[in-house]
PAVONU-977331 format. One record per residue (C-alpha): residue in three letters; z, y, x; residue number from 1. Coordinates in steps of 0.02 Angstrom, whole numbers, plus 32768, in hexadecimal, padded with zeros to 4 digits. Last residue first. Example, Ala and Ser with C-alpha at 12.3 -4.5 7.8 and 13.67 -1.06 7.14 Angstrom:
// PAVONU-977331
code | zz | yy | xx | pos
SER | 8165 | 7FCB | 82AC | 2
ALA | 8186 | 7F1F | 8267 | 1
// end
This chain:
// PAVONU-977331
code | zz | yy | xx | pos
UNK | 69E9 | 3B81 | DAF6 | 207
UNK | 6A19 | 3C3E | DB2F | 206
UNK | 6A6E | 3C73 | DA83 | 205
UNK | 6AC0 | 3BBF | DA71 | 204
UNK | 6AF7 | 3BC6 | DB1F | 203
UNK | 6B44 | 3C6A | DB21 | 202
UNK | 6BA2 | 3C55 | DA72 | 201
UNK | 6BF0 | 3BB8 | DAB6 | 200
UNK | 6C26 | 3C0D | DB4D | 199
UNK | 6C6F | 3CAE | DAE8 | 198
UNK | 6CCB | 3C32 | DA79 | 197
UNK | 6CFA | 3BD2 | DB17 | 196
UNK | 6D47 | 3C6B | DB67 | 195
UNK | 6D98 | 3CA1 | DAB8 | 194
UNK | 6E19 | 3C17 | DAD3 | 193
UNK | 6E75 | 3C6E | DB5D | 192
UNK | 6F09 | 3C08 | DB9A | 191
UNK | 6EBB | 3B4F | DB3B | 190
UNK | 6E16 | 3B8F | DB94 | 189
UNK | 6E5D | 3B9F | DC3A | 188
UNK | 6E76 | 3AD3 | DC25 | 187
UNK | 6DE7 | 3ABA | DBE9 | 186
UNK | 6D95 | 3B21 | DC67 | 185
UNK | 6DE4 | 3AB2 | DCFF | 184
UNK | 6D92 | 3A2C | DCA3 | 183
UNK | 6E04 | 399C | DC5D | 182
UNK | 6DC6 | 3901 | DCBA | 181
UNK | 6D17 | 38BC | DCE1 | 180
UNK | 6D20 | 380E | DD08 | 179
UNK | 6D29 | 37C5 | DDAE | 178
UNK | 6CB7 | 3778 | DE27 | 177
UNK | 6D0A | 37E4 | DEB1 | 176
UNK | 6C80 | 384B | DED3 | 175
UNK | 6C3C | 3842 | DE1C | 174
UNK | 6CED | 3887 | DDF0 | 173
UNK | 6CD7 | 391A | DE86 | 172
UNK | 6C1A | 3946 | DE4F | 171
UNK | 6C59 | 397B | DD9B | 170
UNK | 6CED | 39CF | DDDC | 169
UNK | 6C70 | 3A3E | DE36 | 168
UNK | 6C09 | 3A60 | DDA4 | 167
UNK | 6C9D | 3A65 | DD40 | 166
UNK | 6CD2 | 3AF4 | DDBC | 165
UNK | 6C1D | 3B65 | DDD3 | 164
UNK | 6C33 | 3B5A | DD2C | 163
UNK | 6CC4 | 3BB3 | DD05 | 162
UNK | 6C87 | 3C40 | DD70 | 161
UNK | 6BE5 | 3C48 | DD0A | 160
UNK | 6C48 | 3C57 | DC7C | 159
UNK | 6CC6 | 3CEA | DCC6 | 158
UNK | 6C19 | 3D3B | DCE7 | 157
UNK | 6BE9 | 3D31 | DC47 | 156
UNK | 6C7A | 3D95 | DBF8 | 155
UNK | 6CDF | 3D5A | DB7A | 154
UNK | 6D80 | 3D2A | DBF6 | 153
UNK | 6D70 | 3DEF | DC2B | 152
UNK | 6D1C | 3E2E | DCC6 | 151
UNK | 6DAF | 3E3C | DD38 | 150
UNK | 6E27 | 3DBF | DCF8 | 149
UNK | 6DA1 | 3D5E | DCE7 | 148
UNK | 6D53 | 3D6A | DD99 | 147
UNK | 6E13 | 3D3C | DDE1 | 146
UNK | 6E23 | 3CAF | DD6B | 145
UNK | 6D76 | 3C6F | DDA8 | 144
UNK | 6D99 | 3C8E | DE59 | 143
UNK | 6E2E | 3C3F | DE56 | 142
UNK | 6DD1 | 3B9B | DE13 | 141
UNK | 6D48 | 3BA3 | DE88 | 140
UNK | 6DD3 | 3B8D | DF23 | 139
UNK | 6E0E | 3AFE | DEC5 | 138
UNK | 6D6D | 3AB2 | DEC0 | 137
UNK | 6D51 | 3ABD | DF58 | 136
UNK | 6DE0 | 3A78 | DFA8 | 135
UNK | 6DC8 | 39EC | DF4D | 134
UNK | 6D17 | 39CC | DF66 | 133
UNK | 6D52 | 39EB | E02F | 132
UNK | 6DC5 | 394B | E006 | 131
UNK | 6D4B | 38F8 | DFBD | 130
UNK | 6CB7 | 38FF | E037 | 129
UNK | 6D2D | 38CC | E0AC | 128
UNK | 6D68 | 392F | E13D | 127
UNK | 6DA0 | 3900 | E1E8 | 126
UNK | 6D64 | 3836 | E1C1 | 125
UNK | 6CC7 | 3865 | E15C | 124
UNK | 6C86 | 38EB | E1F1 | 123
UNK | 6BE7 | 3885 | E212 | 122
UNK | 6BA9 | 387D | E2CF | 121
UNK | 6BCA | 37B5 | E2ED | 120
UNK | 6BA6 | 377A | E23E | 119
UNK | 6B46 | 37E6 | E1F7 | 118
UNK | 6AC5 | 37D0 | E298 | 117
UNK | 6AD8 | 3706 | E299 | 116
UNK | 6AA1 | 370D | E1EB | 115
UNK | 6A03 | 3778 | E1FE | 114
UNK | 69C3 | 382A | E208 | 113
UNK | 690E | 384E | E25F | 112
UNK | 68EB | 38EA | E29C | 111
UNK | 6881 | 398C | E27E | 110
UNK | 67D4 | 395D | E240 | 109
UNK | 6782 | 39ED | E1F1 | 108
UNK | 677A | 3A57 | E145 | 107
UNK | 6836 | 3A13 | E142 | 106
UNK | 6838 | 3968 | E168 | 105
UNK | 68CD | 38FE | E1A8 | 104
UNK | 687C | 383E | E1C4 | 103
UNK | 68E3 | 37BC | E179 | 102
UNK | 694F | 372F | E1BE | 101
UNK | 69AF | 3695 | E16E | 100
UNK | 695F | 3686 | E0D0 | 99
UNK | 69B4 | 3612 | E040 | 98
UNK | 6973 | 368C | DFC5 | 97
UNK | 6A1F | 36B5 | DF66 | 96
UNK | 6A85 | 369E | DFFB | 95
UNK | 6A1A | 3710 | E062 | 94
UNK | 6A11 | 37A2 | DFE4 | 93
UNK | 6ACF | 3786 | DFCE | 92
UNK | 6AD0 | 3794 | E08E | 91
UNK | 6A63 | 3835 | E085 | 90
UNK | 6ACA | 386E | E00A | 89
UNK | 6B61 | 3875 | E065 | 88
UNK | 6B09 | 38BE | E0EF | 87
UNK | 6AD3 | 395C | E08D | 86
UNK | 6A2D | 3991 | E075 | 85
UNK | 69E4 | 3A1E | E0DB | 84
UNK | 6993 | 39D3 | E148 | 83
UNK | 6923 | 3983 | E0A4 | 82
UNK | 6913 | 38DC | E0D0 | 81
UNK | 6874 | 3858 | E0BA | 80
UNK | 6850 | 37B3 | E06E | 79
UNK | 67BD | 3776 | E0A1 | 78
UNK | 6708 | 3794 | E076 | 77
UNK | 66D3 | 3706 | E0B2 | 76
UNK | 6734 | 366C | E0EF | 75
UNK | 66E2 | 3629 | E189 | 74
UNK | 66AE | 357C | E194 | 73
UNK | 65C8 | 3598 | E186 | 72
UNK | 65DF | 364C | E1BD | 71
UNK | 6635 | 360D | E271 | 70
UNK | 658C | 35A5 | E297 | 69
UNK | 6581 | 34D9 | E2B8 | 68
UNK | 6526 | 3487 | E32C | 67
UNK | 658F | 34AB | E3D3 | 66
UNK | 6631 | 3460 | E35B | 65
UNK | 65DC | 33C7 | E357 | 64
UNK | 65FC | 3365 | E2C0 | 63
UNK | 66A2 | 32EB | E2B9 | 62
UNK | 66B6 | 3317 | E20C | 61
UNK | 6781 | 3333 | E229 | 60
UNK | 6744 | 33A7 | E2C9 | 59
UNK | 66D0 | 33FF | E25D | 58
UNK | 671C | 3449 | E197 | 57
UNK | 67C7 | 3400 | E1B8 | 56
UNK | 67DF | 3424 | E26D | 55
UNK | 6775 | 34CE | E279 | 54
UNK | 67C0 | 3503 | E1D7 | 53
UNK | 6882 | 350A | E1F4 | 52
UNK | 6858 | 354D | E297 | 51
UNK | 682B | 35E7 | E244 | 50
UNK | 6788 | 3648 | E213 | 49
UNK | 6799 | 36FB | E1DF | 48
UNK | 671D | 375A | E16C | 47
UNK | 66F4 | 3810 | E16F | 46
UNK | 6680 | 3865 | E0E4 | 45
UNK | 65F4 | 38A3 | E0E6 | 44
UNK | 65A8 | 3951 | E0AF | 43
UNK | 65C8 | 39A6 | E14E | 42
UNK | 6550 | 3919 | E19B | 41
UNK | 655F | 3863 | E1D4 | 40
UNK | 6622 | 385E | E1CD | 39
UNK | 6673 | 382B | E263 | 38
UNK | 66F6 | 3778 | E24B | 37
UNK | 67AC | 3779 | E26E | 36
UNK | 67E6 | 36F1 | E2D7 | 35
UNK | 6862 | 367E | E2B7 | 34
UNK | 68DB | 35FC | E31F | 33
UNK | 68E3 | 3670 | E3BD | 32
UNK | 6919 | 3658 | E472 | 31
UNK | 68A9 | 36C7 | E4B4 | 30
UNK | 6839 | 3654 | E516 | 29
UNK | 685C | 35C9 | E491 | 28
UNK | 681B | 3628 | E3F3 | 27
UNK | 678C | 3661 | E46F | 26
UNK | 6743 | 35B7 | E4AB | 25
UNK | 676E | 3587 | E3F3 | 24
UNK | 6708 | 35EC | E3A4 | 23
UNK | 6681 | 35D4 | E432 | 22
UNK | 6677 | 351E | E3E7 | 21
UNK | 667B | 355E | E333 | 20
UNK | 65C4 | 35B7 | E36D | 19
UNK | 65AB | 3676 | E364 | 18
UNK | 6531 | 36A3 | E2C2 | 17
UNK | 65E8 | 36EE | E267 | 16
UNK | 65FF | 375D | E2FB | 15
UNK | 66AA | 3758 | E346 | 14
UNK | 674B | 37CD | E354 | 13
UNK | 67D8 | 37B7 | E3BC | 12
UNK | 6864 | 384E | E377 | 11
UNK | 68D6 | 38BE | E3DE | 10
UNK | 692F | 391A | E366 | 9
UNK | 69A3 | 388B | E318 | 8
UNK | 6A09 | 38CF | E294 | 7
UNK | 6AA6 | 3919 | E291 | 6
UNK | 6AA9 | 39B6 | E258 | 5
UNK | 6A0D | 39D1 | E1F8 | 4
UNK | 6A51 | 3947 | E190 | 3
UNK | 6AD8 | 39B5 | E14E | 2
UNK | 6B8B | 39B3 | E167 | 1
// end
């Protein structure tokens, strides 16, 4: 699935000049715990301010939150999605950052995607990242026999099919935290040894 998918269409925005008091006015009107933050101009970018910040950056100061602006808490730029990115990513994206919620952006402001939306409209319990990987890969690795019978094992295109594979196999270890086993095209390789020959020769006549 990809974040397009799942995320959030209907997104609160708010000006960066607007108070931290009216921030919360809306956050609590809509039920919210961040709100993604207009850019200025086409050459701006978006921010988001969060919960998280009003209480540690105000509330925890004990300064009036009618005296202080959205663009003085606010992280900006913020991290933002591609819709196109996969949801598994987007959770590695969020692990890595410690982010909860990001705006979706594609030329324009689309959505927002965040934990509570890969949680509750992810596929991961039907079908795991894995398990399609898997599926996948063996899928790739017919086609590559299939391609070589066809073109020859010599051929390019017989290469480019084995590497569509490892490429695959590749993502699948790092997946599962494992490490890389014998490639599919070793293991063709051992049945046709010229196809890493050819490989070998492509590589060092491209590189």
């Amino acid at each position: 699935m990809k974040a397009a998918e799942i995320m959030t269409k209907d997104v609160v925005t708010i000006r960066g000049s607007a108070t931290v008091a009216e921030a919360v006015e809306l956050m609590k009107d809509k039920g919210l715990s961040a709100l993604i933050v207009t850019p200025r101009d086409e050459e701006d970018a978006y921010g988001i301010v969060t919960k998280t910040d009003i209480t540690y950056k105000v509330v925890a100061l004990g300064v009036d939150l009618k005296q202080v602006r959205v663009y003085e808490i606010m992280t900006k730029p913020c991290i933002v999605v591609n819709p196109d990115l996969g949801i598994e990513y987007v959770a590695q994206l969020f692990a890595k950052t410690g982010i909860h919620i990001a705006p979706i952006v594609q030329g324009k402001l689309l959505g927002t995607i965040s934990m509570t939306d890969i949680l509750l409209k992810g596929n991961f319990v039907e079908q795991p990242r894995t398990v399609w990987l898997d599926k996948r890969i063996e899928e790739a690795i017919a086609d590559a026999r299939n391609i070589c019978a066809q073109r020859g094992a010599k051929s390019r295109e017989c290469a480019v099919a084995w590497g569509i594979v490892e490429d695959l196999q590749a993502e699948t270890a790092r997946q599962k935290a494992e490490k890389l086993p014998k490639t599919a095209f070793e293991e063709y390789c051992q049945e046709y040894p010229e196809a890493l020959e050819a490989r070998m020769l492509d590589r060092w006549c491209s590189g």
